[in-house]
C-alpha positions as CSV (number, residue, x, y, z in Angstrom):
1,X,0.0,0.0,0.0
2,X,1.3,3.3,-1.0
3,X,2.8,5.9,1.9
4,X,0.5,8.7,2.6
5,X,1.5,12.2,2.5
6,X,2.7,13.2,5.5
7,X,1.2,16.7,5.6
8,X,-2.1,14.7,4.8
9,X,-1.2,12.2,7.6
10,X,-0.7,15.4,10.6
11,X,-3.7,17.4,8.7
12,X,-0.9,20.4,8.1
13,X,-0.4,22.4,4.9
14,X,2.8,21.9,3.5
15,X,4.0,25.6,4.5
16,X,3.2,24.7,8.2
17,X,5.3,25.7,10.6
18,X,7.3,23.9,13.5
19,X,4.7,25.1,16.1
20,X,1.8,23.9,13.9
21,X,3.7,20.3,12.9
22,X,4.3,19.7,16.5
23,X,1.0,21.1,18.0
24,X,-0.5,18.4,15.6
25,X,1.9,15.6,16.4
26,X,0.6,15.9,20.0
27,X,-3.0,16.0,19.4
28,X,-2.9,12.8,17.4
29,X,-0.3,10.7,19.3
30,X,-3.0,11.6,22.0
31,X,-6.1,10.4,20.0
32,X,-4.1,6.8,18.7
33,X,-2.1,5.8,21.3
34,X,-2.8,2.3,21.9
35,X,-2.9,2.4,25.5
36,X,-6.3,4.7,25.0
37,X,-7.4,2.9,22.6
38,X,-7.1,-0.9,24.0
39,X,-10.1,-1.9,21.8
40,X,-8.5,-0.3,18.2
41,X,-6.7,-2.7,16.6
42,X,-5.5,0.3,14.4
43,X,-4.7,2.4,16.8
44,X,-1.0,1.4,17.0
45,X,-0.7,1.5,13.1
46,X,-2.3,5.0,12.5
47,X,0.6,5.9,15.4
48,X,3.6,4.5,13.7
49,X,2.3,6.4,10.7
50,X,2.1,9.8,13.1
51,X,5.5,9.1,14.1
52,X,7.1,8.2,11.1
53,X,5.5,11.6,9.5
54,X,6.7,13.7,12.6
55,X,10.2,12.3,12.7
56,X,10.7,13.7,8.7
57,X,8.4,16.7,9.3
58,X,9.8,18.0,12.5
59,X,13.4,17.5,11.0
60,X,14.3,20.7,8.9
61,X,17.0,18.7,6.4
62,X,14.7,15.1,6.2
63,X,11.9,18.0,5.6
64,X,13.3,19.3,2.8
65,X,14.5,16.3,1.3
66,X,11.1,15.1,1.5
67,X,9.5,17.9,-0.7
68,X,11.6,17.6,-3.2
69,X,11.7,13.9,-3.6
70,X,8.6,12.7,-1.9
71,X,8.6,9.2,0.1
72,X,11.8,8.1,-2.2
73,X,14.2,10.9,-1.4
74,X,17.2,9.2,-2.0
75,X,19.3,11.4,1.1
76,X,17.3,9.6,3.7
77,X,19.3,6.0,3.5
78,X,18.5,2.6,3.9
79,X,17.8,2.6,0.5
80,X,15.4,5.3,0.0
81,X,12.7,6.3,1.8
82,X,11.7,6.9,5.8
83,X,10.5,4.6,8.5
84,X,9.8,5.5,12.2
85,X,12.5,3.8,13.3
86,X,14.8,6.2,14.7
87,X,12.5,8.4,16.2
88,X,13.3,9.9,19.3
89,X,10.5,12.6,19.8
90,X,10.1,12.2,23.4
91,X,6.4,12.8,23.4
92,X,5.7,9.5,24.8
93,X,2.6,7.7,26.6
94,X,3.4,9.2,30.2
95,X,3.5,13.5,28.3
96,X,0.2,12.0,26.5
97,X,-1.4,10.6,30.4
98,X,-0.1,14.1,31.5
99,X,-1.6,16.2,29.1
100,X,-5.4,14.7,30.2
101,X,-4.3,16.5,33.9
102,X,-3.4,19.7,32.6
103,X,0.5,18.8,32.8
104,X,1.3,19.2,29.3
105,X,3.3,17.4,27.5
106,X,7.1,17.4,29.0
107,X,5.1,17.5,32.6
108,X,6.1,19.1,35.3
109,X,6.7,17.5,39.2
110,X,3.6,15.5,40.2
111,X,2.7,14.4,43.8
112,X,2.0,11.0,44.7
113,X,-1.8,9.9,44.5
114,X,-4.2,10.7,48.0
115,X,-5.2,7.1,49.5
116,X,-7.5,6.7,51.8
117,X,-6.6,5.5,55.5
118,X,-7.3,1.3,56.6
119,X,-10.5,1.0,58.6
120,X,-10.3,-0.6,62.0
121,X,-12.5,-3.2,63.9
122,X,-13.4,-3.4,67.5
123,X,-15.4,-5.6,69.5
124,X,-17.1,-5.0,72.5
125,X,-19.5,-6.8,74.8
126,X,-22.7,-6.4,76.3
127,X,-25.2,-8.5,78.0
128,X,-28.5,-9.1,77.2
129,X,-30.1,-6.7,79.3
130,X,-27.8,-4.0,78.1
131,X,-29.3,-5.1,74.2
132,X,-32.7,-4.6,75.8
133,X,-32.5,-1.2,77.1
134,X,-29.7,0.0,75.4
135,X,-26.2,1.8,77.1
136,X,-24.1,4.6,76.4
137,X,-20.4,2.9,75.4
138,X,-16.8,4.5,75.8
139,X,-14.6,2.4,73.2
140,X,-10.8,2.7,73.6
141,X,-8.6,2.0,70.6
142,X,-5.3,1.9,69.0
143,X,-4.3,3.6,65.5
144,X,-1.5,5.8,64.2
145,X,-2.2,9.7,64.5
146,X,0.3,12.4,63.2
147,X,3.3,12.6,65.3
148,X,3.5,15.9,67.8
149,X,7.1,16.0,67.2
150,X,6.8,16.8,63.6
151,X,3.3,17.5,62.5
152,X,3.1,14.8,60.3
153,X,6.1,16.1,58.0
154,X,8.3,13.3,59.2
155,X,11.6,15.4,59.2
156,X,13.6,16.7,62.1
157,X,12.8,19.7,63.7
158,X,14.8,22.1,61.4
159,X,15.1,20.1,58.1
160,X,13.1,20.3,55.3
161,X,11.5,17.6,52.8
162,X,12.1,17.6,49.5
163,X,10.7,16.1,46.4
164,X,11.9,13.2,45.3
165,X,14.2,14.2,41.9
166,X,14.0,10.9,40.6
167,X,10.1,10.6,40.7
168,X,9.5,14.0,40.9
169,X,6.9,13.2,43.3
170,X,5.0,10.4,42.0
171,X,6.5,8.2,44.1
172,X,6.8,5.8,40.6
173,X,9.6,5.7,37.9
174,X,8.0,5.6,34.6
175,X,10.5,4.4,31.1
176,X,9.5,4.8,27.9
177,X,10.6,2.2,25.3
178,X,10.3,2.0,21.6
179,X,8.4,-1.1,19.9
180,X,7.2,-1.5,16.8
181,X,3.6,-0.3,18.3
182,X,5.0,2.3,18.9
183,X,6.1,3.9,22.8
184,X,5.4,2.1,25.1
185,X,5.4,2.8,29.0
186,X,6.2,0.8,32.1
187,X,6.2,2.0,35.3
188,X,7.9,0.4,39.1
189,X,8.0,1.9,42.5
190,X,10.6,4.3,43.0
191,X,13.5,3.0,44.7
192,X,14.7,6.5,46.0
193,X,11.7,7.7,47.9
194,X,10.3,4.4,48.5
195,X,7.5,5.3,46.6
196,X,6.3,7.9,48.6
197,X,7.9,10.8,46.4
198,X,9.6,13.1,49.3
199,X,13.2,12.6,50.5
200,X,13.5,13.1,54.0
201,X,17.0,14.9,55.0
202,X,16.9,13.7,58.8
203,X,14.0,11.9,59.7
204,X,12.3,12.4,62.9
205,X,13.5,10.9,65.5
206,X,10.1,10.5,67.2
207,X,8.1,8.8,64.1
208,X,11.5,7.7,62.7
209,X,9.9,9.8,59.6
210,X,6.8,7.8,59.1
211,X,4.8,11.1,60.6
212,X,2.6,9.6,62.3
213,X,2.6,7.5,66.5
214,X,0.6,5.3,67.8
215,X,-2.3,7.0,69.8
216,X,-5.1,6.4,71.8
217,X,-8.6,7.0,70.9
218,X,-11.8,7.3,73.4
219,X,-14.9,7.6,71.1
220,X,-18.3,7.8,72.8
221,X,-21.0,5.9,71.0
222,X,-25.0,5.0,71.7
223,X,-26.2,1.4,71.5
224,X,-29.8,1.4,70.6
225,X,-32.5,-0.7,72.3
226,X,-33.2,-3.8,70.6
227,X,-28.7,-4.8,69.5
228,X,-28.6,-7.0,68.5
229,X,-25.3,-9.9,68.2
230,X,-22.5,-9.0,65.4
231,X,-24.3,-6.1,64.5
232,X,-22.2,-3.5,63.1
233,X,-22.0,0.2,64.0
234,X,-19.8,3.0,61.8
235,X,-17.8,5.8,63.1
236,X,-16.7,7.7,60.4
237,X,-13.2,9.1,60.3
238,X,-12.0,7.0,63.4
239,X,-9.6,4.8,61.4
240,X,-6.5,5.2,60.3
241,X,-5.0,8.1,58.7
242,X,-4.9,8.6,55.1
243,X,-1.6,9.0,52.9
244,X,-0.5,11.8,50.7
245,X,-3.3,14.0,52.2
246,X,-6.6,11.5,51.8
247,X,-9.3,11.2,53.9
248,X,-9.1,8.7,57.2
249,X,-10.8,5.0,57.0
250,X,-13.7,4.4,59.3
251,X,-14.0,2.8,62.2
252,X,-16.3,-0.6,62.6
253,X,-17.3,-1.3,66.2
254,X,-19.1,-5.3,66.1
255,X,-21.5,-5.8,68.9
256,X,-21.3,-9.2,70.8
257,X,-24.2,-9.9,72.8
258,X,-23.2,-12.8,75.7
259,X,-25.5,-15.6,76.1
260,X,-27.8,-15.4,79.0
261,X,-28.2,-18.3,81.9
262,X,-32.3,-18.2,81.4
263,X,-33.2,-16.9,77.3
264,X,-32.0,-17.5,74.3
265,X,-32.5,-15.7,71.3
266,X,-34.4,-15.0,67.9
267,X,-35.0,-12.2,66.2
268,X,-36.8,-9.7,68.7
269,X,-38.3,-12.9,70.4
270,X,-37.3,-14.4,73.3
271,X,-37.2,-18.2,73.6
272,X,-37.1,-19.8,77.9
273,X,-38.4,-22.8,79.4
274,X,-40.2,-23.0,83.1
275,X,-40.6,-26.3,85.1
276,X,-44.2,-26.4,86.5
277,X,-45.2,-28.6,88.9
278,X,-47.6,-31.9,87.2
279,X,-50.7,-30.2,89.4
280,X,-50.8,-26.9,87.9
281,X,-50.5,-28.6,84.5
282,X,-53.3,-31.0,85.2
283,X,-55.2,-28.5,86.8
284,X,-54.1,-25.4,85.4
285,X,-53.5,-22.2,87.5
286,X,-51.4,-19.0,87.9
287,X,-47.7,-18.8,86.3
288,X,-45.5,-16.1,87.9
289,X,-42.5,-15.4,85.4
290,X,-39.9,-12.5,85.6
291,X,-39.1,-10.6,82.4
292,X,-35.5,-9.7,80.4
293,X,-36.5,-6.4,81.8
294,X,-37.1,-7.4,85.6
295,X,-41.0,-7.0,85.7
296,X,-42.5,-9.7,87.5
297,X,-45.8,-11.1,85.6
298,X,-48.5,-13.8,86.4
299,X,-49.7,-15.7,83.5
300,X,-52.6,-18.0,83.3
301,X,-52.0,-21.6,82.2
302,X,-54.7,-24.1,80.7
303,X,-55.6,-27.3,82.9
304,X,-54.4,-30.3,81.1
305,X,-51.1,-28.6,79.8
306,X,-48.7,-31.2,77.8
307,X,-44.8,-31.4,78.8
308,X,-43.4,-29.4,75.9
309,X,-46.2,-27.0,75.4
310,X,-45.5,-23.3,74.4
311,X,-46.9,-20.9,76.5
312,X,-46.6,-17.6,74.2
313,X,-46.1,-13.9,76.1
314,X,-47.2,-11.3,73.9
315,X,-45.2,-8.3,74.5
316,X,-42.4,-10.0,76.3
317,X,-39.5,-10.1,74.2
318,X,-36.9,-7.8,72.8
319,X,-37.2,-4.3,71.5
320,X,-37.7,-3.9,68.0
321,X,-35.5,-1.5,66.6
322,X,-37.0,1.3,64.6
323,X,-40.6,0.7,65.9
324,X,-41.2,3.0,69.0
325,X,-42.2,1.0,71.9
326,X,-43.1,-2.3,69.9
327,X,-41.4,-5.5,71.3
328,X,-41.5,-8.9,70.6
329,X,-43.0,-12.0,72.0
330,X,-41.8,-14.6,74.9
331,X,-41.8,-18.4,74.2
332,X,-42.3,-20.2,76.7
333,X,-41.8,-24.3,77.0
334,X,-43.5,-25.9,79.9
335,X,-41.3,-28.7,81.6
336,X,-43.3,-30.7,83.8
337,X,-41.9,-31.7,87.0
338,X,-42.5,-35.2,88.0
339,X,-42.0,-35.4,91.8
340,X,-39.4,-38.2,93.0
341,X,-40.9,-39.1,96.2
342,X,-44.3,-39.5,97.5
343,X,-46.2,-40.1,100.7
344,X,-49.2,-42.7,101.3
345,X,-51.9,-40.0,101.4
346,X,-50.2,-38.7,98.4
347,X,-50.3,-42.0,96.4
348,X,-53.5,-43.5,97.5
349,X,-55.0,-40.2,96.2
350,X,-53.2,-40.8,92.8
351,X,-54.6,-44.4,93.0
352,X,-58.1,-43.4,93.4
353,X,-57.8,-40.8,90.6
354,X,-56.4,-44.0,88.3
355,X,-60.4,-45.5,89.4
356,X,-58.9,-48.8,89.8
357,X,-55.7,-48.9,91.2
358,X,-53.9,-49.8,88.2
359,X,-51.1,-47.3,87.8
360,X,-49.0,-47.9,85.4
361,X,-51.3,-49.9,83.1
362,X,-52.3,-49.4,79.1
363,X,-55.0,-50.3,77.4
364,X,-54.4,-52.9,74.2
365,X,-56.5,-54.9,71.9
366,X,-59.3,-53.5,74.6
367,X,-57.5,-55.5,77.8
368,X,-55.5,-53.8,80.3
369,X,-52.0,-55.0,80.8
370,X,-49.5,-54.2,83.9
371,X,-46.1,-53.9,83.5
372,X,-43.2,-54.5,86.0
């Protein structure tokens, strides 16, 4: 396929000048890099093409050789004509990155990218009661804060902090290499600032020039009625401090509710169990039962109540977050206590309730039949 023009190819008339040529160059290296253009399969071509005519354009001698001979000026060598080979424009990927943050091509010093700080965890616990009615919480913690000694600056008292010459304050060394899709850019932590793109003259002796200490926090928080286990509550800003001038992480504070000796647990219900004697569950009576909250209750139970029943207390149970004063219920599994030890009066009365004195017996195939 034949060459193009090379005017054509950087849109300039042919009595441009070397303003206009290079003002060109660096609008469409821009446009076709491949690394802007990962889904152009052209992109690198059209590139090599930019470069090639740049390389001839920008160079007053090659320029003139080319108007007079065209693509086959015989004073270029290798036979006759130009390739892209040799160029050495120095408008590479990292002046084309730069020009999109108002660096320019040729860039100036840059700082190194704000990060945002690590969040933090901390566990606390409460007990049941204190998820029912809620509690006011101080939480103590550990994290780095900026060091008193030298305001976060990490130098010496005295010294100053430079930027890094080698990374100019990125805190990353980029090289530019030449392939046959054209420049191509790799990048690797700078080894002189340790990527963090200052150069400390005498580092703190304090913060050994990290800027920042251990510390201390106190942080007052509110647990709500109705906490319930692992849930999670957010302080913002508590965490650790950011880098290069971000913003500080968040601290997470997980709630761990410890089990109680007499209810469990579900949702904003309660779940307990309450021996009964076998009299009040044959003949049903009064229950007297003492709430999470310490209220003293008497609940009625049903004659002929069944080991293993569920006697359900409306009202009873847990807060329910977000709904006023609404709570949940209390479950309550009867557990029938059989007694051990009787007197005479005591079983002779049994007997006569059995009508014929045959404790113990079971009625099959319509006979009765003792056991033991």
């Amino acid at each position: 396929m034949a060459k193009r023009d090379y005017y054509e190819v950087l849109g300039v008339p042919k009595n441009a000048d070397a303003d206009t040529i290079k003002s060109a160059y660096r609008r469409l290296a821009k446009q076709n890099h491949p690394d802007l253009n990962p889904d152009d399969p052209g992109a690198a071509e059209r590139l090599k093409e930019i470069n090639e005519a740049y390389e001839v354009l920008s160079d007053d001698q090659k320029r003139s050789g080319y108007d007079r001979f065209g693509h086959q000026d015989p004073t270029a060598g290798g036979g006759g004509g130009y390739s892209a080979g040799g160029f050495t424009g120095g408008f590479g990927f990292e002046d084309i990155i730069s020009s999109f943050f108002g660096g320019g091509f040729g860039g100036g010093a840059r700082t190194a990218r704000p990060e945002r700080g690590e969040d933090l965890r901390q566990d606390i616990q409460i007990t049941l009661e204190q998820a029912f009615t809620g509690s006011k919480q101080q939480i103590k913690f550990n994290r780095r804060g900026v060091c008193d000694d030298c305001k976060g600056t990490g130098a010496a008292a005295g010294t100053n902090v430079e930027t890094c010459p080698d990374c100019r304050g990125s805190g990353v060394v980029r090289s530019i290499q030449r392939t046959i899709l054209g420049q191509m850019q790799t990048q690797t932590t700078c080894q002189k600032c340790r990527g963090s793109g200052r150069i400390i003259e005498r580092p703190c002796p304090n913060c050994r020039g990290a800027g920042q200490t251990r510390v201390t926090r106190t942080v007052d928080m509110t647990i709500h009625p109705g906490a319930e286990n692992g849930q999670r509550i957010v302080v913002r800003g508590e965490g650790e401090p950011g880098v290069n001038g971000g913003p500080q992480g968040d601290l997470y504070i997980i709630i761990n509710v410890r089990p109680h000796p007499a209810f469990a647990r579900r949702g904003a219900d309660l779940l307990c169990s309450r021996q009964i004697p076998f009299t009040l569950a044959a003949l049903g009576g009064e229950l007297t039962m003492q709430g999470i909250d310490g209220v003293t209750t008497v609940h009625h139970v049903k004659p002929g109540a069944q080991p293993g029943d569920v006697l359900t207390l409306p009202a009873m149970g847990m807060p329910v977050p977000g709904a006023g004063t609404r709570r949940g219920a209390c479950h309550v599994t009867l557990q029938v206590t059989i007694p051990k030890k009787l007197t005479e009066k005591q079983k002779d009365l049994l007997r006569q309730f059995d009508g014929d004195g045959n404790v113990g017996a079971v009625v099959s195939g319509g006979k009765k039949k003792r056991f033991g």
